[in-house]
N, C-alpha and C positions, 0 to 999 in steps of 0.2 A: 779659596776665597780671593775677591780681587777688587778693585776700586775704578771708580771713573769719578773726575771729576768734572762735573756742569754745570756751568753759576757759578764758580764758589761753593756749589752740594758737593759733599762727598759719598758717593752712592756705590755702598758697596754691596758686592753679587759674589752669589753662590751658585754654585752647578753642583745638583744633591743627586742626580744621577741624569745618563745625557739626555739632550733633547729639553729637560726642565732649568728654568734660570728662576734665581730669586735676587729681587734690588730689592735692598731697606737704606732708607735713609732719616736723617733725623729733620721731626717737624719745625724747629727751630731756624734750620739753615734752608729750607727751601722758603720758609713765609718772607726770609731777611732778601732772598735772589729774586724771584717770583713780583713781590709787589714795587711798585715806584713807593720812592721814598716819603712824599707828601700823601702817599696812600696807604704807608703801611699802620696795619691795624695795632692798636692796646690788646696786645695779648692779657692784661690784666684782668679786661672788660669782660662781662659775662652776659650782658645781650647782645643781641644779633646787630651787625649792621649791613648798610645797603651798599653791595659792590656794584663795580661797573666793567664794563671789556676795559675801559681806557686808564683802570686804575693796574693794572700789570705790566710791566714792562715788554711783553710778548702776548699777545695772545694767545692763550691756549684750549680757552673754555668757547663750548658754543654761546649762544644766546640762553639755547635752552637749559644749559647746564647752570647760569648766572642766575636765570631764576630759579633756578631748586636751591642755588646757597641761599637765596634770600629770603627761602621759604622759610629755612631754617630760625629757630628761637633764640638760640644761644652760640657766642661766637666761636667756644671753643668746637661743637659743631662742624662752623662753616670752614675753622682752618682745619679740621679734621680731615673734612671731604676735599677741600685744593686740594692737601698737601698729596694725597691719595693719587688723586686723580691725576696729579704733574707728574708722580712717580710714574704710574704705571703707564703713563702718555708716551715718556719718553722713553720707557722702555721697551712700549711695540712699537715708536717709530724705530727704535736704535735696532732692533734685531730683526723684525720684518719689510715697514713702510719707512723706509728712509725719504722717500719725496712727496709723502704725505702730510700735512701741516696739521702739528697738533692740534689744533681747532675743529679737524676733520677727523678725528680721531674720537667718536664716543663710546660710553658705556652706557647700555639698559640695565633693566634689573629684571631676571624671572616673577612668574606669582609670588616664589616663598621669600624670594630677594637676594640669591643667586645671581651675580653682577656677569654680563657678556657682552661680547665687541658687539654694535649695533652693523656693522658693514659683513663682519666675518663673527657668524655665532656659536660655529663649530670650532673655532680658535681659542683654547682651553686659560682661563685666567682665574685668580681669586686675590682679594685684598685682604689687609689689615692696617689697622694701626692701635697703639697703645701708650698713652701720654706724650714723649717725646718723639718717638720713632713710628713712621708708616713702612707698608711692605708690600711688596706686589710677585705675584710669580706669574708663569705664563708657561705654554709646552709647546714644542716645535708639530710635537704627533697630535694631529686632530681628532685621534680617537681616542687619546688618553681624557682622565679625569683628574681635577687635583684641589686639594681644600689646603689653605693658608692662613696661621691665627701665631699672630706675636702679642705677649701680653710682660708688663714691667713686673718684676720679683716682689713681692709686698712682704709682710709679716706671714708666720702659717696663719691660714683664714680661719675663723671660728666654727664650732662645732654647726652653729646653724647650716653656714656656708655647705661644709664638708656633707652634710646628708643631704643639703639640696642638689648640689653638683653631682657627686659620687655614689655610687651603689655600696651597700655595705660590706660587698665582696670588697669594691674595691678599696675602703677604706683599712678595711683587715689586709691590704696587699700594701699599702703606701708607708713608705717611712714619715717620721714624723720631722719631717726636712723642706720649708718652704719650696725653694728649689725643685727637687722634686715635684712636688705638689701642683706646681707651678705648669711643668712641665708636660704633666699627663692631664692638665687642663688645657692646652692649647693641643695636645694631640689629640683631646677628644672634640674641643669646637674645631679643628681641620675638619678633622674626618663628618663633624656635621656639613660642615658646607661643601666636603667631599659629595654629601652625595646629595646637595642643593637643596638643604631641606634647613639649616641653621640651627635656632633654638622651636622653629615650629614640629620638631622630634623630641622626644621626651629625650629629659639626659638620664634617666634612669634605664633606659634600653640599651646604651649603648656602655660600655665598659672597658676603660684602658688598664689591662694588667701585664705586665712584665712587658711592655714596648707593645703588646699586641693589639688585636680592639677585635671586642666581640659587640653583636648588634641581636637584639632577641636572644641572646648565648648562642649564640652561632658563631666561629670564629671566621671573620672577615679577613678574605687573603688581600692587603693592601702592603704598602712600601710608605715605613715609618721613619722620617728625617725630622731629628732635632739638632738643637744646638745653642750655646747661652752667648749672648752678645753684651757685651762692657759688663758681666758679672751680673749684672743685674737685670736681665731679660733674656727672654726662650723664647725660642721660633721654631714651628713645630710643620712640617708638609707633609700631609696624608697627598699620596699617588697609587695611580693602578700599578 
């Protein structure tokens, strides 16, 4: 593990095997570096407001991308999506496009919603974020795949929860340990967005037992990286 720091973010990276890099940082400290001061948002507020290029200290968002926050309803939303976006911005300038200006740097989204570089779309990337902390990873090999899903530590979720999420195999396999619990939920939305499909795949197909993950009971040969960050959050990378 290692740090960089930009703005005032402290964005720390993992190398979970070579060639993959993963930045997370917290939503907090990029909305504080990111906005001008007479523009920074009430993170208290709960509708949407209307940004601008000129309300950032840098630009980093196209035109087109300003209108998609704005499309957006609710503000926690729209810093969801910056914070996202700055992350993973600066992270393929910092490792690929160093004379590329973040501005020029976008993301699409597949039919199922599957996020890829608009300039370079065989260059392997996935997001997350989860209340405080956004996350991005990326891969050097253009023909690797790889799904990313960090989510905050809650209570164990209730019984509804548990047969919505889980198969009853797998609930017969989990301990009765938030944590845990926690944890073979984000290795199983990786591995959904592993293979670009998200929640449009039934969760009932797929099944994480003992770190593995089977898809129709089949067992799927992938490379499963977790790990808890401040005790209270799991970051989980389904890779080929």
């Amino acid at each position: 593990m290692g740090s960089i720091f930009q703005n005032k973010i402290s964005i720390n990276t993992l190398s979970p095997q070579p060639g993959i890099m993963i930045w997370y940082a917290k939503i907090p400290e990029i909305t504080r570096s990111v906005f001008k001061k007479d523009a920074h948002p009430d993170l208290r507020a709960v509708l949407n407001e209307l940004f601008k290029r000129q309300d950032f200290i840098k630009p980093f968002l196209s035109h087109e991308e300003i209108n998609t926050i704005n499309g957006f309803k609710a503000l926690k939303k729209q810093i969801e999506w910056i914070s996202g976006r700055y992350l993973i911005k600066q992270m393929i300038q910092n490792i690929f496009f160093s004379n590329t200006c973040l501005d020029q740097i976008n993301l699409s989204y597949r039919k199922e919603g599957a996020p890829f570089l608009t300039t370079h779309p065989d260059l392997p990337v996935s997001l997350s974020h989860s209340n405080d902390y956004t996350a991005a990873a990326c891969c050097k090999d253009k023909g690797q795949t790889i799904g990313l899903d960090i989510e905050k530590i809650a209570k164990a979720p209730d019984c509804f929860f548990m047969k919505t999420a889980f198969t009853q195999n797998e609930i017969l396999n989990l301990k009765k340990d938030a944590a845990q619990i926690f944890r073979n939920w984000t290795i199983k939305e990786a591995y959904l967005k592993y293979i670009k499909k998200g929640f449009n795949e039934s969760l009932q197909k797929v099944e994480v037992i003992n770190n593995e993950i089977f898809h129709n009971k089949n067992k799927i040969n992938v490379n499963v990286f977790s790990t808890f960050i401040d005790t209270d959050y799991v970051l989980s990378l389904v890779s080929d």
